[in-house]
C-alpha positions in Angstrom: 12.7 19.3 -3.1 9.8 16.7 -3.0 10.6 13.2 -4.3 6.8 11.0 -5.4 7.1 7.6 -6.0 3.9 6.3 -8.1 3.1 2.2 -8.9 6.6 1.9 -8.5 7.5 -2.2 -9.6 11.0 -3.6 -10.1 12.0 -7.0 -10.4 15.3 -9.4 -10.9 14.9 -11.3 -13.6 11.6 -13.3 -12.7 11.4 -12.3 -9.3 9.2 -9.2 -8.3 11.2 -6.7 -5.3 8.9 -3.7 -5.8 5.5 -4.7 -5.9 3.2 -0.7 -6.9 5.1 1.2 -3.9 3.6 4.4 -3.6 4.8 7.1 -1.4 6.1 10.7 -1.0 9.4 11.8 0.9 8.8 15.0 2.5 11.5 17.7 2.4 13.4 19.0 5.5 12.7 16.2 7.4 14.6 12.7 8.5 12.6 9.7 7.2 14.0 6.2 8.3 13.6 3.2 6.1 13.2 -0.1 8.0 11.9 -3.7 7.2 13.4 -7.5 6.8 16.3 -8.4 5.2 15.3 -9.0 1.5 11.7 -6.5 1.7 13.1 -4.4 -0.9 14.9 -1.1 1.0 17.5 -0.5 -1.0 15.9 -1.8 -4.4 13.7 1.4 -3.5 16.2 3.6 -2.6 18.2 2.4 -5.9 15.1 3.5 -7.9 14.4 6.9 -6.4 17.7 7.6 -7.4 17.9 7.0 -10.7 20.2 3.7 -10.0 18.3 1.6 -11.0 14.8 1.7 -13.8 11.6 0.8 -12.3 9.2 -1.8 -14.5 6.3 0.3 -13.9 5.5 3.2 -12.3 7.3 6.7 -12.0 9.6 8.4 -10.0 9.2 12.7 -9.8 11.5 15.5 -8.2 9.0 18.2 -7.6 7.1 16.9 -10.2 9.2 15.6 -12.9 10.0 12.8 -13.7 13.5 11.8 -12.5 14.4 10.1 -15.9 14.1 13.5 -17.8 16.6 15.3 -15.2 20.2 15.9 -16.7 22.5 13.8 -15.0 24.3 17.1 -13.6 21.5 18.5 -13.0 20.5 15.7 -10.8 23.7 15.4 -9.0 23.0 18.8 -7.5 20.4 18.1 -6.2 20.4 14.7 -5.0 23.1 12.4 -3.2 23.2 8.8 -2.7 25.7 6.9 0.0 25.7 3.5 -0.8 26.2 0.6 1.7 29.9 0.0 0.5 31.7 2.4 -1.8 35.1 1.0 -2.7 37.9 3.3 -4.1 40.9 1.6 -5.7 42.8 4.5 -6.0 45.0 6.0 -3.8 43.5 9.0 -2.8 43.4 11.6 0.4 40.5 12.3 2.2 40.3 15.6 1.1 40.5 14.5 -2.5 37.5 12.3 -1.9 35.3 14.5 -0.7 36.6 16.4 -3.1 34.6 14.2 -6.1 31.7 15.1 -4.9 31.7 18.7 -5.9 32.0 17.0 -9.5 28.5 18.3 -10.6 30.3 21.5 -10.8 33.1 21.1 -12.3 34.9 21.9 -15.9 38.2 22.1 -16.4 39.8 22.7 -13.0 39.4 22.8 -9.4 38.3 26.0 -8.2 39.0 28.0 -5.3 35.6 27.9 -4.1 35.5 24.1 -4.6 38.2 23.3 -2.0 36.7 26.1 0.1 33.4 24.0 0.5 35.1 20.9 0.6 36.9 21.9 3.8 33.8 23.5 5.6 31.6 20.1 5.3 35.1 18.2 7.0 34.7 20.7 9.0 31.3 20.1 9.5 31.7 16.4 10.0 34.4 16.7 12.8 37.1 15.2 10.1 39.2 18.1 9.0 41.9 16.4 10.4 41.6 13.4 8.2 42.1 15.6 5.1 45.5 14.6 4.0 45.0 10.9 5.7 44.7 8.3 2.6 41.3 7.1 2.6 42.3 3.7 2.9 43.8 4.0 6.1 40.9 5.2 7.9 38.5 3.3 9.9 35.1 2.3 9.3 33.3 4.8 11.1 35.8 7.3 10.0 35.4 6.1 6.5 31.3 6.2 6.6 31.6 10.0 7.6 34.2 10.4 4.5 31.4 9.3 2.1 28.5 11.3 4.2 30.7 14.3 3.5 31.6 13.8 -0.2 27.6 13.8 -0.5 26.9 16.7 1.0 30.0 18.6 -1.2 27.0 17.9 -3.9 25.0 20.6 -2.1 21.8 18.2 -2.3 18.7 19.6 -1.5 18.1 15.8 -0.4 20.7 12.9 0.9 19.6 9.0 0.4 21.7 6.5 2.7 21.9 2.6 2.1 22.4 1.6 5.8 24.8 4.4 6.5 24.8 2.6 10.4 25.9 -0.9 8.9 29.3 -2.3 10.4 29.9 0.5 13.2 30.3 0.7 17.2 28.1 2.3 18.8 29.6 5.0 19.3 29.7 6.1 15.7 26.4 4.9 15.1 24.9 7.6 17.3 27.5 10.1 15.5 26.4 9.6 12.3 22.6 9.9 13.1 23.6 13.4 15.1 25.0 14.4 11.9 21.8 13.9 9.8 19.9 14.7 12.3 22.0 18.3 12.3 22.1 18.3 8.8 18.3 18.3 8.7 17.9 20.9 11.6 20.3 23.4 10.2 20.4 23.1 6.7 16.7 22.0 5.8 17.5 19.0 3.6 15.8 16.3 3.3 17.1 12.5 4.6 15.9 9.2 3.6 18.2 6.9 5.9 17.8 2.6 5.5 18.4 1.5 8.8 18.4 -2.3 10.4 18.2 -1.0 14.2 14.9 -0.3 15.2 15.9 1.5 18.1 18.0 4.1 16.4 15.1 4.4 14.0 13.0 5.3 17.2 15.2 7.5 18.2 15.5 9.7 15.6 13.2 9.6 12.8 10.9 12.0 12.4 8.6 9.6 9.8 9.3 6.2 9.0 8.5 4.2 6.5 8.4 0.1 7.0 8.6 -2.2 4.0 7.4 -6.0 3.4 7.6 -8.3 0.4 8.6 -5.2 -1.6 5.9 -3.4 -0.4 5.0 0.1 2.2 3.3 -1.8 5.3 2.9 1.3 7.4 4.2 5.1 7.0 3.8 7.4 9.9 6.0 8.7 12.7 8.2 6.1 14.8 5.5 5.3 17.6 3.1 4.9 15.1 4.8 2.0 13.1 7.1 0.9 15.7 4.5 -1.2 17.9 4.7 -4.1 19.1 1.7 -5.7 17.1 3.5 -4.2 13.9 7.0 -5.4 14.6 5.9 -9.0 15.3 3.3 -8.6 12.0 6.2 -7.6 10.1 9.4 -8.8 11.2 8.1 -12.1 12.8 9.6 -11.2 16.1 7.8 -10.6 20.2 9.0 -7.3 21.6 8.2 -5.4 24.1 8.4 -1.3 25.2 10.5 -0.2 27.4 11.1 3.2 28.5 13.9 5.4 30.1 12.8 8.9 30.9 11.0 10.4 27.6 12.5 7.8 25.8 10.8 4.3 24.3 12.9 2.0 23.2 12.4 -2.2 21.8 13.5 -5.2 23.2 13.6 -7.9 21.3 11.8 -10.5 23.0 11.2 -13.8 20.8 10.8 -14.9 17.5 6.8 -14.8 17.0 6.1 -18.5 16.5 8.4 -19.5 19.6 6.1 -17.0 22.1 4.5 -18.5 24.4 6.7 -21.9 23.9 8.6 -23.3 27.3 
């Protein structure tokens, strides 16, 4: 599945977020979605999924528009994980994940339903968590709960509001193995917001950067992740380090304090 965004603009109440953001998300491939606090990352993502209805412009899945896609429809073919999904009711794990396979429902849970469900726990290392009340887990637990419950959709593409935000390191590198695997193995698409550069390095395949709500740069990571871009963009002095194969940032200075001492 192909997702085009055209002239997209959005705005909150007088103030303009989206400002004509144009771009394509190619399929079977992890993008990464990076740029200051406030550039407009998940107002975009919000839009491309239907969330939320552009001012102008157009979002299409392989050509459609997205506004003309049943909502069922839709929901089989694309997931979204939000940034902070609160559940007030008491449910399992297993029951969680089990909402995503929603789309497909009628009138009861099928057999085949709570097959699937259990092979993507499986998939994301958390089969033992299935009887565990959701609650009670822990945040990087928790994040791989909601990464699951998308992918009992079946998407043919997954969208993720800073699906890093608030972990260890440990189960930040987890999760981004996962979609990384996801992509790899299964062919779908990923458009992942992240804040960390470096993970964005690391393992985006394309990368998109946003300022003042709109695309400053598209292109793979050591195309938009330079230096010159970074300070451009983000205000900040880094430089490139490197460790084997690997590049990686380092933060250096605020732009308008290099130099000063």
């Amino acid at each position: 599945m192909r997702i085009d965004v055209s002239g997209l603009q959005f705005r909150y109440g007088a103030a303009p977020v989206l400002r004509g953001v144009s771009l394509s998300l190619p399929p079977g491939r992890l993008t990464c979605l990076v740029g200051p606090n406030g550039s407009g990352k998940s107002t975009l993502v919000k839009c491309m999924t239907g969330i939320l209805a552009p001012r102008a412009g157009r979002v299409a899945l392989d050509g459609r528009p997205i506004g003309e896609i049943a909502p069922r429809e839709l929901a089989r073919r694309l997931s979204f994980v939000s940034q902070d999904t609160p559940l007030s009711f008491p449910l399992t794990v297993f029951e969680v994940v089990l909402l995503g396979r929603k789309p497909y429902l009628r009138w009861t849970v099928r057999e085949e339903d709570r097959r699937i469900v259990s092979e993507v726990l499986r998939t994301m290392g958390i089969e033992d968590l299935a009887q565990r009340y959701y609650g009670e887990t822990s945040g990087g637990e928790r994040q791989k709960v909601l990464v699951a419950r998308a992918l009992a959709q079946q998407p043919e593409t997954l969208l993720l509001d800073e699906p890093t935000n608030n972990l260890d390191l440990r189960h930040q590198l987890e999760i981004l193995h996962l979609l990384e695997d996801l992509v790899r193995r299964r062919g779908i698409a990923v458009l992942a917001v992240l804040h960390d550069l470096n993970l964005a390095l690391r393992f985006a395949e394309t990368v998109w950067m946003m300022r003042g709500g709109t695309i400053a740069a598209e292109g793979t990571p050591e195309e938009v992740l330079t230096p010159e871009r970074i300070r451009e963009v983000f205000g900040v002095s880094v430089g490139i380090g490197h460790l084997g194969e690997r590049s990686y940032i380092v933060p250096l200075e605020p732009a308008d304090r290099a130099g000063v001492g």
